[in-house]
BAFI-3210 file (N, C-alpha, C; in Angstrom, 3 decimals, decimal comma, padded with zeros to 6 digits):
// residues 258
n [1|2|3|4|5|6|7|8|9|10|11|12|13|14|15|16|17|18|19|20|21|22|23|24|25|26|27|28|29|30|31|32|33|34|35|36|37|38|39|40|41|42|43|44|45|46|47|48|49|50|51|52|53|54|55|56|57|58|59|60|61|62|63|64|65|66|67|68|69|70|71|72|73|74|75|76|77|78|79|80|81|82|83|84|85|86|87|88|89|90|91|92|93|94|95|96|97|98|99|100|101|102|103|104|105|106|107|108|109|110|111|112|113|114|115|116|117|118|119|120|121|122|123|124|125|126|127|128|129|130|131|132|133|134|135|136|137|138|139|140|141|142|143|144|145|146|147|148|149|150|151|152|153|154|155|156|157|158|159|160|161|162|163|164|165|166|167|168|169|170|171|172|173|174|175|176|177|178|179|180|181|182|183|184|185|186|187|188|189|190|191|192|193|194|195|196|197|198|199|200|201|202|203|204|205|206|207|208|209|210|211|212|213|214|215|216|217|218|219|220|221|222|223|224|225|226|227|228|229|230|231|232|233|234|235|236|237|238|239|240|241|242|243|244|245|246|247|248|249|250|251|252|253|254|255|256|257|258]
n.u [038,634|040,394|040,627|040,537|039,871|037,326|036,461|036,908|034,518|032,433|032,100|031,563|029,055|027,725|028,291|026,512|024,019|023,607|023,985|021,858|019,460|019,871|020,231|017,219|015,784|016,939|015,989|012,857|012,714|013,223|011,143|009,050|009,568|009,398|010,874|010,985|010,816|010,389|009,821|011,105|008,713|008,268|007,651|005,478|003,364|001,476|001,449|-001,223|-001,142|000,299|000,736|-000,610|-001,736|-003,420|-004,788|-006,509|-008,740|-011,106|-012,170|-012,453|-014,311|-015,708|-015,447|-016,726|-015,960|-014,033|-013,691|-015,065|-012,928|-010,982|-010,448|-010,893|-008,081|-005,850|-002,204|000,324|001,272|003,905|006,176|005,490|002,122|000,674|-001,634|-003,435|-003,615|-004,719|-007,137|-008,166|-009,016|-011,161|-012,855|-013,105|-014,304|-016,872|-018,160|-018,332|-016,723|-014,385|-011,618|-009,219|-006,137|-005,301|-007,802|-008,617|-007,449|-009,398|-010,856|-011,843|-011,098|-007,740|-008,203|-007,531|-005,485|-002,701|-001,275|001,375|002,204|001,686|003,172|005,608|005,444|003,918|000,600|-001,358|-003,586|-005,927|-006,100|-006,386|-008,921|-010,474|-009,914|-011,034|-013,912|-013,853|-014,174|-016,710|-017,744|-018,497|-016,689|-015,533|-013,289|-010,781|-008,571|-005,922|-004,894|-006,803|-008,563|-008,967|-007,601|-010,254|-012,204|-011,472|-011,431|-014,479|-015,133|-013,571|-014,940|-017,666|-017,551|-016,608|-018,414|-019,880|-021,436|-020,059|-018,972|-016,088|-012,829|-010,094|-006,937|-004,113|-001,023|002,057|004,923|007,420|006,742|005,390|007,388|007,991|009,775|010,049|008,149|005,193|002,239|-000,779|-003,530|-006,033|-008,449|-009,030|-010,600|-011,067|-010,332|-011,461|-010,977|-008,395|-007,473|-006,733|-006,134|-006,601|-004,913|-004,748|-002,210|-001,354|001,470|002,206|004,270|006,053|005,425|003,559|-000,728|-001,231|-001,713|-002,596|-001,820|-004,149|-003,880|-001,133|-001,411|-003,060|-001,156|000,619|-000,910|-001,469|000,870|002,610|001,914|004,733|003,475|000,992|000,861|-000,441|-002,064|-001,835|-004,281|-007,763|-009,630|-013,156|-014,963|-017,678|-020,910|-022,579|-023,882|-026,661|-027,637|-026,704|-023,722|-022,196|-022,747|-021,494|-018,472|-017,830|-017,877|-016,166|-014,097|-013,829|-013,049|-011,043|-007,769|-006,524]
n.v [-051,915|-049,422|-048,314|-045,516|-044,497|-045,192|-043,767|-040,982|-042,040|-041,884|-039,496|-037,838|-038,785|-037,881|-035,349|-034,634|-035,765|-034,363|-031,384|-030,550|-031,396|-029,495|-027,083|-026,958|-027,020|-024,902|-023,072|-023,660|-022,732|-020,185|-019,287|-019,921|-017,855|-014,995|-011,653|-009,269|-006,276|-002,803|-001,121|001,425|003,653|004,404|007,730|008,032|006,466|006,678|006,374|005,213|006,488|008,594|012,149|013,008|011,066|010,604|012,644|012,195|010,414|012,477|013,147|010,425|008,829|006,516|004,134|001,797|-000,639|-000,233|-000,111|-002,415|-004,483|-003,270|-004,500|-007,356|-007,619|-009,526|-010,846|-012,112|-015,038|-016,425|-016,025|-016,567|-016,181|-014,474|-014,840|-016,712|-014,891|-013,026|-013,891|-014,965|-012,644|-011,630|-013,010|-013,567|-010,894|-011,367|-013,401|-012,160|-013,883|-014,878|-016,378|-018,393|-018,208|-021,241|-022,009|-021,508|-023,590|-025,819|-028,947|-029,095|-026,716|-027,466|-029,540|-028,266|-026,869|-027,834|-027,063|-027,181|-026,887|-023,863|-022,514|-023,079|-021,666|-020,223|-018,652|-018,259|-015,635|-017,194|-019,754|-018,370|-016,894|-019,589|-020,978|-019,514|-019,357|-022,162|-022,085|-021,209|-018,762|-015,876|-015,486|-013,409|-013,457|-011,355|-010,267|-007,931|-008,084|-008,487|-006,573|-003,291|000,038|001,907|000,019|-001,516|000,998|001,570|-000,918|-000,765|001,466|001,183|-001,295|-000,792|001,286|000,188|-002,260|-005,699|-006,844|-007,395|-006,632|-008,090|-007,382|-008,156|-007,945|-006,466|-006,136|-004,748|-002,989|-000,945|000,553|-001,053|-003,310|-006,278|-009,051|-010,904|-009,930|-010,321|-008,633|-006,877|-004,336|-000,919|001,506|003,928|006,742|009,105|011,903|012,167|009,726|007,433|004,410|002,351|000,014|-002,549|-004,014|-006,811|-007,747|-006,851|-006,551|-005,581|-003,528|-000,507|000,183|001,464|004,794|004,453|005,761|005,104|004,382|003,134|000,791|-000,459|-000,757|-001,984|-004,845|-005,300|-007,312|-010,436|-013,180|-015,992|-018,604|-018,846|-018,030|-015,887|-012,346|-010,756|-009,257|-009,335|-009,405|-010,036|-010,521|-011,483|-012,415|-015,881|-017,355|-019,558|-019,603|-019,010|-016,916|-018,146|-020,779|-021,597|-020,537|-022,199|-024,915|-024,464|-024,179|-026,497|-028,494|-027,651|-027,114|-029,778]
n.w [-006,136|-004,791|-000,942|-001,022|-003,598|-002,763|-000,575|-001,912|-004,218|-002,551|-001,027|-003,397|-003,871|-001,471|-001,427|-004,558|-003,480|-001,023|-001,312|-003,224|-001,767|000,303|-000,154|-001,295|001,013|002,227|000,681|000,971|003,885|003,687|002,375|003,853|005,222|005,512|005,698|007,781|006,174|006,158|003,372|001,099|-000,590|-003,718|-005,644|-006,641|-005,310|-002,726|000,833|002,853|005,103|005,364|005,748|003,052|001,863|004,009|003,628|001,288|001,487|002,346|-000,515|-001,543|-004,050|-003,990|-000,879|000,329|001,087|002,811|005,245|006,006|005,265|005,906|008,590|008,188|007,147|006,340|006,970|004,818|005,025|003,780|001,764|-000,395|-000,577|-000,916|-002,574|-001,118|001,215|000,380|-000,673|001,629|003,496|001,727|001,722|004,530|004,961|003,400|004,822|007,200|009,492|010,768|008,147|007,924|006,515|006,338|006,194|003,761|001,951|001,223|000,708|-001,574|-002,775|-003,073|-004,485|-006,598|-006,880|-005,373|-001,918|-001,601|-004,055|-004,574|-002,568|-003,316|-006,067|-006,492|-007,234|-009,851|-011,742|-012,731|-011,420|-008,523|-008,658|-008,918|-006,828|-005,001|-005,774|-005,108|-002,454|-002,120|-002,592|-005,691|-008,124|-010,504|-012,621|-015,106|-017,171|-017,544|-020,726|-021,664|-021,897|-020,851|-019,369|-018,898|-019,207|-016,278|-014,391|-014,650|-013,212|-011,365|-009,775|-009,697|-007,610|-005,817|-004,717|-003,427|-000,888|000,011|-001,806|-003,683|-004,301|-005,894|-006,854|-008,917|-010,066|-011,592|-009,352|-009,420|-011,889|-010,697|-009,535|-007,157|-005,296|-006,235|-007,852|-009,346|-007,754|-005,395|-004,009|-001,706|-003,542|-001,445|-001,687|-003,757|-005,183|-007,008|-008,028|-007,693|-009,218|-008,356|-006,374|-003,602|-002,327|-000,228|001,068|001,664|002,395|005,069|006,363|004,730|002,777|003,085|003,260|000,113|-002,036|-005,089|-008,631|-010,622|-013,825|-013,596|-011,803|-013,756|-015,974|-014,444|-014,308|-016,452|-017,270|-018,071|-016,432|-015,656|-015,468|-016,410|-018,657|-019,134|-019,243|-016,139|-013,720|-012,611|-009,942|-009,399|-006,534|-004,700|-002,994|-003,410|-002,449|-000,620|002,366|005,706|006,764|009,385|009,059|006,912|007,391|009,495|008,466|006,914|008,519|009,749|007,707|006,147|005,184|005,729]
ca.u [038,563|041,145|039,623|041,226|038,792|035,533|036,377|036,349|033,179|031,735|032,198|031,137|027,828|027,107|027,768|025,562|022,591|023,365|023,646|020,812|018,288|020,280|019,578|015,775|015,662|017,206|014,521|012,126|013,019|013,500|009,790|008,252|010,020|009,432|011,908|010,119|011,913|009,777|010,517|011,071|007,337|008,429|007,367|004,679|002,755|000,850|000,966|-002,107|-000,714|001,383|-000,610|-001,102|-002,910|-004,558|-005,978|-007,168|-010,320|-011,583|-012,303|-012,512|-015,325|-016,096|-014,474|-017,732|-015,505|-012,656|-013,938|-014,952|-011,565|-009,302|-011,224|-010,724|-006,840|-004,861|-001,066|000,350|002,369|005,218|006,786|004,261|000,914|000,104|-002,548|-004,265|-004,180|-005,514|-008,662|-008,447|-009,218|-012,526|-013,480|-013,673|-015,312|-017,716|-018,499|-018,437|-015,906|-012,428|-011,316|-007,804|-005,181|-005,519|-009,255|-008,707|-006,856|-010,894|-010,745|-012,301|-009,973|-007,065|-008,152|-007,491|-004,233|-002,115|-000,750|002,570|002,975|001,218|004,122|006,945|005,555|002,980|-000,287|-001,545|-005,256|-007,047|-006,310|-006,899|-010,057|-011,201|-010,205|-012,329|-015,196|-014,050|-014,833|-018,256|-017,847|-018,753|-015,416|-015,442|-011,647|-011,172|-007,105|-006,115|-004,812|-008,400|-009,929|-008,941|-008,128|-011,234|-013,101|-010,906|-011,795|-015,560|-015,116|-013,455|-015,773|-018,697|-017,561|-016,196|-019,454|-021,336|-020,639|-020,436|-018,532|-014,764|-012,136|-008,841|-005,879|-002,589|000,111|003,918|005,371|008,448|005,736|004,831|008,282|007,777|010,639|009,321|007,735|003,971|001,650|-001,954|-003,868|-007,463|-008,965|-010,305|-011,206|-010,907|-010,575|-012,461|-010,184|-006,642|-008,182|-006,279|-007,119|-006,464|-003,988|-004,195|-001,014|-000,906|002,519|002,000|005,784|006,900|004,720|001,686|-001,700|-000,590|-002,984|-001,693|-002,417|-005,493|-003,408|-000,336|-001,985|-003,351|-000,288|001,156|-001,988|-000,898|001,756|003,064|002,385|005,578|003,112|000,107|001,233|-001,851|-001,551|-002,427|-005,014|-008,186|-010,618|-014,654|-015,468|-019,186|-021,002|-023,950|-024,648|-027,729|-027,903|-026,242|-022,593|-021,930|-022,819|-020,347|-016,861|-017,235|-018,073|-014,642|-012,575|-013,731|-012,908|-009,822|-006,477|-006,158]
ca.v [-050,493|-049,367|-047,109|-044,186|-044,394|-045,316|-042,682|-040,123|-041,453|-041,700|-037,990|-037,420|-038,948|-037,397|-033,918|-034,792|-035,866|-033,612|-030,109|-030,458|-031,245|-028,378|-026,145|-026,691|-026,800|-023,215|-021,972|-023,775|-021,836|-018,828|-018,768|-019,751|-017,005|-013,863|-010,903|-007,968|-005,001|-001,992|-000,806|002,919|003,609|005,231|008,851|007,930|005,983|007,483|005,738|005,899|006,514|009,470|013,375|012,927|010,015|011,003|013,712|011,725|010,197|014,005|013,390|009,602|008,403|004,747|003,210|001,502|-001,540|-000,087|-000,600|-004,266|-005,281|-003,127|-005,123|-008,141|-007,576|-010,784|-010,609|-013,230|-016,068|-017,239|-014,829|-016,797|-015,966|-013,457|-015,123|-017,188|-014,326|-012,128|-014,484|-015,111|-011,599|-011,003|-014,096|-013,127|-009,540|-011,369|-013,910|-011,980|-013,817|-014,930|-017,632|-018,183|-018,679|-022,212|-022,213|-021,263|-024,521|-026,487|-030,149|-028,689|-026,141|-028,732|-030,457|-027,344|-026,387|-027,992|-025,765|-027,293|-026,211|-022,394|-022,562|-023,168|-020,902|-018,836|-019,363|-017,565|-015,467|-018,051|-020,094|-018,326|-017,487|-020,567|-021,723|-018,804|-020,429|-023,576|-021,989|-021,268|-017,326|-016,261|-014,651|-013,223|-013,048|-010,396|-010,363|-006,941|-007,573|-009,065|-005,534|-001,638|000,527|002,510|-000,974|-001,230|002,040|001,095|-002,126|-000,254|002,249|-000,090|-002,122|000,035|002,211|-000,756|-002,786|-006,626|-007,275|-007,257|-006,283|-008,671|-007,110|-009,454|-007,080|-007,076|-004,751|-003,879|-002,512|000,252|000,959|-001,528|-004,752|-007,950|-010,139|-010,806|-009,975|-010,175|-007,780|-006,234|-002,830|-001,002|002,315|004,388|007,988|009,798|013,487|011,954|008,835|006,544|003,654|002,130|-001,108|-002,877|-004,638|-008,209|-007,946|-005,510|-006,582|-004,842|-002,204|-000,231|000,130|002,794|005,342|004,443|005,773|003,991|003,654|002,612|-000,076|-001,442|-001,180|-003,366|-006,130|-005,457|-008,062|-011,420|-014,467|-017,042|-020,341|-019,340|-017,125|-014,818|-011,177|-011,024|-008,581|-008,508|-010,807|-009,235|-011,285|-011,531|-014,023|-016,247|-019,111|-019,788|-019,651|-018,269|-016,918|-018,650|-022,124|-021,794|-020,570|-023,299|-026,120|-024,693|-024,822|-028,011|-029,114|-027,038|-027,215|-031,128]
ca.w [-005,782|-003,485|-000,004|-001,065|-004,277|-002,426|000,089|-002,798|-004,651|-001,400|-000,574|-004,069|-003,736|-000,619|-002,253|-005,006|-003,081|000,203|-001,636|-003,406|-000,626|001,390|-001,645|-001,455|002,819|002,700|-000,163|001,913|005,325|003,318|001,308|004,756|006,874|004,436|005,970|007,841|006,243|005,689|001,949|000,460|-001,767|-005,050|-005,456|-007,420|-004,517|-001,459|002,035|003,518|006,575|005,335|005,351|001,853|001,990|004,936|002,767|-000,491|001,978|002,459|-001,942|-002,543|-003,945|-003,081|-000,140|000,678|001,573|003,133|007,121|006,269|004,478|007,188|009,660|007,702|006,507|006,619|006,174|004,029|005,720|003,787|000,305|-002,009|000,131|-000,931|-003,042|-000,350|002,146|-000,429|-000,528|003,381|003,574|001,319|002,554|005,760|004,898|002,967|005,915|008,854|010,345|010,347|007,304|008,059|004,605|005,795|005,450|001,753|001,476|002,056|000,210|-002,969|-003,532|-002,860|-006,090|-007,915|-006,556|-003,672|-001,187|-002,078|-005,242|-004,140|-001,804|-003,772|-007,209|-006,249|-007,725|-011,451|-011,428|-012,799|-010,305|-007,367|-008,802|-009,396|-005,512|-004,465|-006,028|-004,594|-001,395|-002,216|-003,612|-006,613|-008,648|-011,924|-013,337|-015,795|-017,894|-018,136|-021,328|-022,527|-021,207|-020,811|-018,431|-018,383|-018,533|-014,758|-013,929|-014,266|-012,521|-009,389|-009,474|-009,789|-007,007|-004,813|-004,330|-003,439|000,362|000,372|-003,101|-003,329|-005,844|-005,519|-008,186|-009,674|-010,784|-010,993|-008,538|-010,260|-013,263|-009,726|-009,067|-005,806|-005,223|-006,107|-008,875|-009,378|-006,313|-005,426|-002,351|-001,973|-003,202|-000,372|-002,247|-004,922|-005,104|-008,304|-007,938|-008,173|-009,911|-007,223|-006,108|-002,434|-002,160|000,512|000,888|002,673|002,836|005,998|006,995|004,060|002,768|004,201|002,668|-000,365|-003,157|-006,199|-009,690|-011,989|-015,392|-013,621|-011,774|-014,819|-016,384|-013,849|-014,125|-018,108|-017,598|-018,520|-015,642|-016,548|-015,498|-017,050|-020,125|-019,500|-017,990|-014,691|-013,802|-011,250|-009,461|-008,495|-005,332|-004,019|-001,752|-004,264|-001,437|000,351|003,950|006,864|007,296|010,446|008,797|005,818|007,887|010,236|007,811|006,332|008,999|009,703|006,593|005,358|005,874|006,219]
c.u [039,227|040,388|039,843|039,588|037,554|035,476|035,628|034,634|032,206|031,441|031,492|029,922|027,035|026,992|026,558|024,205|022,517|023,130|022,262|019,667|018,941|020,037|017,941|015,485|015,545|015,922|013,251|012,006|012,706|011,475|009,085|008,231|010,330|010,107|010,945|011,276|010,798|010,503|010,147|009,832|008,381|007,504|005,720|003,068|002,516|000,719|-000,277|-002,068|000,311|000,228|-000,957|-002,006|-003,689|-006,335|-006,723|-008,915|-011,248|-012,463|-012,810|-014,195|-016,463|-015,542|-015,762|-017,657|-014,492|-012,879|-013,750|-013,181|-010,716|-009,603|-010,257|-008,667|-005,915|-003,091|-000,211|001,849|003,717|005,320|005,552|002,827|000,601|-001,687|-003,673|-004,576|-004,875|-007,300|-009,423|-009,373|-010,508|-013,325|-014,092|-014,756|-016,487|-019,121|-018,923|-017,595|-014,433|-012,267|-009,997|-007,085|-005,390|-006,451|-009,261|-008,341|-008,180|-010,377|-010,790|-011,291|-008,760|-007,238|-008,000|-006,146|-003,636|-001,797|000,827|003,114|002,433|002,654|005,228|006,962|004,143|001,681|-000,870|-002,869|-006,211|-007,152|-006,908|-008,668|-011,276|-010,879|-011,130|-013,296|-015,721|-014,851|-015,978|-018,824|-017,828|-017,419|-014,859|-013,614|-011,425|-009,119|-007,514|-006,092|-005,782|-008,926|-008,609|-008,915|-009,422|-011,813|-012,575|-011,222|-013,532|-015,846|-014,992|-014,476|-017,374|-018,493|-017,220|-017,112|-020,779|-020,733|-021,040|-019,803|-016,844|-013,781|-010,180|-007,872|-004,388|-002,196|001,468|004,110|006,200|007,752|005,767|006,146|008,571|009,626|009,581|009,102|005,760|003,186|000,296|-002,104|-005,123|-007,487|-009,712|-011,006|-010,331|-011,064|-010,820|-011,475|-008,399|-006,813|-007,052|-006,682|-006,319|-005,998|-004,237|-003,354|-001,187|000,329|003,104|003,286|006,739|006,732|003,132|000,812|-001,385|-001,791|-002,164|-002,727|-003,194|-004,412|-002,588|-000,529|-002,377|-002,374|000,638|000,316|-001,443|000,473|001,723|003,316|003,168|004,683|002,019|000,191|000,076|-001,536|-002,367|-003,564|-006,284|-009,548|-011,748|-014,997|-016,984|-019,801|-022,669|-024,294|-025,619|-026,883|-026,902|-024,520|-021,828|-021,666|-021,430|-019,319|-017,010|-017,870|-016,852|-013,631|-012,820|-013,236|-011,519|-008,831|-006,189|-005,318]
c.v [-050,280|-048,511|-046,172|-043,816|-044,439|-044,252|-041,429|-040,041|-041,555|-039,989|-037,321|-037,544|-038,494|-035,742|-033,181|-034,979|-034,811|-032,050|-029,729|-030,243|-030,104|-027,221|-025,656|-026,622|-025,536|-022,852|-022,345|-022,771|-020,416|-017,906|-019,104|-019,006|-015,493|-012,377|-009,870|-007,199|-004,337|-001,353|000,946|002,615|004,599|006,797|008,872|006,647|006,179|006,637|005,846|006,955|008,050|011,071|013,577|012,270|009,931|011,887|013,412|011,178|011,139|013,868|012,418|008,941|007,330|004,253|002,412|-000,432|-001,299|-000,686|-002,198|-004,883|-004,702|-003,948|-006,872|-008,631|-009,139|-010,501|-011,930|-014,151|-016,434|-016,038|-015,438|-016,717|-015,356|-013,835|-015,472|-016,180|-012,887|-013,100|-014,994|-013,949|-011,604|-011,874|-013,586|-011,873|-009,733|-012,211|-013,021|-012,430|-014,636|-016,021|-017,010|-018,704|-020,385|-023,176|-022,096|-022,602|-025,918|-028,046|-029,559|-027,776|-026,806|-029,288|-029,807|-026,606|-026,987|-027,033|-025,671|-026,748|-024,453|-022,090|-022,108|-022,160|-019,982|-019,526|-017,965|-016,997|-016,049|-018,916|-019,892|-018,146|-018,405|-021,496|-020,819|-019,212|-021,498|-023,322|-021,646|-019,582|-017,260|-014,982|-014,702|-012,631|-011,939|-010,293|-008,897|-006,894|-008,111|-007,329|-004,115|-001,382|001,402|001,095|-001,219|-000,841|001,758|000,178|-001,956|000,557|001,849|-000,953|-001,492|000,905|001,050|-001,727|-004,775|-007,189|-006,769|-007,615|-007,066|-008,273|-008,030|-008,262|-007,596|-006,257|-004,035|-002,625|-000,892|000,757|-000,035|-002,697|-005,596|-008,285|-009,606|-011,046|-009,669|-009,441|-007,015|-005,023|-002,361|000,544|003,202|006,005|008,813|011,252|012,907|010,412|007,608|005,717|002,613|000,647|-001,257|-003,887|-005,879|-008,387|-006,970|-005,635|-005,790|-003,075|-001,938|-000,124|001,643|003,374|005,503|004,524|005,008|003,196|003,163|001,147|-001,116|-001,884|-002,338|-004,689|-006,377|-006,675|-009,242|-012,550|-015,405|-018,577|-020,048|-018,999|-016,926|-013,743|-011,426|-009,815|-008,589|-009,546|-009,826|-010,365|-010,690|-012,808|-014,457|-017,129|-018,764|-020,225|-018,688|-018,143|-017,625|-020,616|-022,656|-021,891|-021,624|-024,599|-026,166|-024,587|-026,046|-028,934|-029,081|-027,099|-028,851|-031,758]
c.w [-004,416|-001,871|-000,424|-002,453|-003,853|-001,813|-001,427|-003,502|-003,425|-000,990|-001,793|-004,223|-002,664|-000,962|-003,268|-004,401|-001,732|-000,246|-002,470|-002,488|000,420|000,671|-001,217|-000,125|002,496|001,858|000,559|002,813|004,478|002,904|002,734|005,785|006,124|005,796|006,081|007,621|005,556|004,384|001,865|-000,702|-002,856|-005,166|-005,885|-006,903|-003,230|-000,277|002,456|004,955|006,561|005,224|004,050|001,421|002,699|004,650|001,567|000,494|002,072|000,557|-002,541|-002,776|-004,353|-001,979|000,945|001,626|002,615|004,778|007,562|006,173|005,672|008,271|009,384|007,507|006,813|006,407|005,761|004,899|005,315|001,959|-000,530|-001,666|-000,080|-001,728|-002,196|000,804|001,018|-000,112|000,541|003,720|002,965|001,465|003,618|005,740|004,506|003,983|006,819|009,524|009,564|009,448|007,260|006,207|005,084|005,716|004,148|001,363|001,991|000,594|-001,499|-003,640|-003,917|-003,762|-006,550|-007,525|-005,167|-003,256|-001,340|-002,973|-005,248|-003,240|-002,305|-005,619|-007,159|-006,436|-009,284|-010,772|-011,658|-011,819|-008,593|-007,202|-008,147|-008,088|-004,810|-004,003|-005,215|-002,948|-000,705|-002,588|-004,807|-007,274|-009,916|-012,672|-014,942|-016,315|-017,985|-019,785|-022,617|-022,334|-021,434|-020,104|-018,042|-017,926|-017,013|-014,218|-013,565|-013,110|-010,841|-009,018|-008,924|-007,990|-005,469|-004,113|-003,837|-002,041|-000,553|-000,955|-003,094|-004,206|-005,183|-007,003|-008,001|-010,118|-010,524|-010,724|-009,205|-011,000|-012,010|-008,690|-007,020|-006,164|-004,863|-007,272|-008,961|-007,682|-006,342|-003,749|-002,779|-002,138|-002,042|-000,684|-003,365|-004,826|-006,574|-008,810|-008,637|-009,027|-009,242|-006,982|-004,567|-002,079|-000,951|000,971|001,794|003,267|003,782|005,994|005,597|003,440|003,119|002,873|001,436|-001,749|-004,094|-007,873|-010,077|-013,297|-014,642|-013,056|-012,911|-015,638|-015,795|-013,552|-015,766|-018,402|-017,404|-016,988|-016,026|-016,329|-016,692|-018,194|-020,359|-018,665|-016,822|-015,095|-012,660|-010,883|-008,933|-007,794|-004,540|-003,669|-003,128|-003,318|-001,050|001,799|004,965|006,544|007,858|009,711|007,719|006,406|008,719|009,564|007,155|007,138|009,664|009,047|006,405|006,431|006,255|005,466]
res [x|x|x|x|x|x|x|x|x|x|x|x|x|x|x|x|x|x|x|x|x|x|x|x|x|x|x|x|x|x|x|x|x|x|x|x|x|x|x|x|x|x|x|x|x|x|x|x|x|x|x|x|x|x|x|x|x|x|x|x|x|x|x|x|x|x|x|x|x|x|x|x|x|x|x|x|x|x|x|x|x|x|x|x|x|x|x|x|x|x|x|x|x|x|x|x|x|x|x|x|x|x|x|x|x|x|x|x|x|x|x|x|x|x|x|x|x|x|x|x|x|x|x|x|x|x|x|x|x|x|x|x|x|x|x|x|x|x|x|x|x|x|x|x|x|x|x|x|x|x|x|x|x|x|x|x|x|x|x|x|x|x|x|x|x|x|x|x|x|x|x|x|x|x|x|x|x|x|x|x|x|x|x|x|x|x|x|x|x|x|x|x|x|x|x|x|x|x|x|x|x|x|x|x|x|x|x|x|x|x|x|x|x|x|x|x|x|x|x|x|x|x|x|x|x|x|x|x|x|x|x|x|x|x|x|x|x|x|x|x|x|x|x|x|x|x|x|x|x|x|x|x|x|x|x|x|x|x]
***
């Protein structure tokens, strides 16, 4: 083999193995450094923050969480977070105090999902679920397209008029006229008049907390997760442990995140 040839497959094997791992770096960098750009809402979704939405609280009627959870709000770390700071969040509201996204990641949960692969593909609703749990809440998963929107409608209504219990929804944005894929973020009330119901967005860096229709909502939980091939749809979060607050969050950030 003359140099002229090694040179070549030399250059060729460094293409092969160098663009690849430069491939997955950049999606790396990219999924851990999610792009603050505030987005245009669709006509058909209320800022809170806008006099329209200002005016739906004057009517709504549950937001029996809304103080804890704005209190609480986490915003999600890296494009696929949205899951774990979704459950950072009612965590914390349900605690009392702060459980960071990488308190969610406590040993136990960790056997039921790495953070690696949450990272790099999101995570499905059964799953997050079922790390909830892991973290010692009790979280009843519910498929929209096992259920109904009235059954929904109950569920928010139900949950929403009551403090200390906490409504986590899976939808695909697109479905709500939004940009993006499948995304999870807490209810923080519900309005009864315009039959609305009160998003609050994790992904503060993109969009604000917005009052968005009942059916269309469900219509966007009504769809097709590609890992788990089940619709997404809506997590009821409430605390079942014995003992103190205080004792639980710092036994998990002792724990979590290692």
């Amino acid at each position: 083999m003359n140099k002229r040839t090694r040179s070549i497959l030399l250059t060729a094997t460094i293409a092969l193995v160098g663009l690849p791992a430069l491939g997955v770096s950049w999606m790396a960098w990219s999924i851990a450094h999610p792009a603050a750009e505030v987005l245009t809402l669709p006509d058909s979704l209320i800022a809170s923050t806008s006099k329209a939405g200002a005016a739906l609280p004057a009517s709504r009627e549950a937001a029996a969480d809304l103080s804890t959870l704005a209190a609480a709000l986490q915003t999600q770390e890296t494009r696929s977070g949205c899951g774990p700071a979704s459950a950072a969040t009612v965590l914390s509201a349900l605690r009392g105090s702060r459980v960071s996204q990488d308190d969610v990641y406590s040993p136990e949960a960790r056997a039921l999902r790495s953070r690696l692969r949450t990272f790099f593909t999101g995570i499905p609703l059964d799953a997050l679920g079922a790390m909830i749990r892991a973290d010692g809440a009790q979280a009843t998963v519910t498929h929209a397209g096992d259920s109904t929107a009235q059954a929904f409608r109950d569920a928010v209504r139900r949950n929403e008029s009551t403090s200390g219990d906490y409504l986590v929804i899976n939808f695909f944005r697109s479905a709500l006229g939004q940009d993006g894929g499948g995304h999870f973020s807490p209810v923080g009330a519900y309005d009864a008049a315009s039959d609305r119901l009160l998003i609050l967005d994790v992904a503060t860096f993109r969009y604000p907390p917005v009052w968005a229709p009942l059916p269309d909502v469900f219509a966007a939980m009504n769809t097709l997760d590609p890992e788990s091939h089940t619709t997404r749809g809506w997590i009821e979060v409430s605390d079942s442990r014995e003992g103190s607050p205080n004792s639980w969050s710092s036994s998990v950030r002792r724990d979590g995140g290692q």
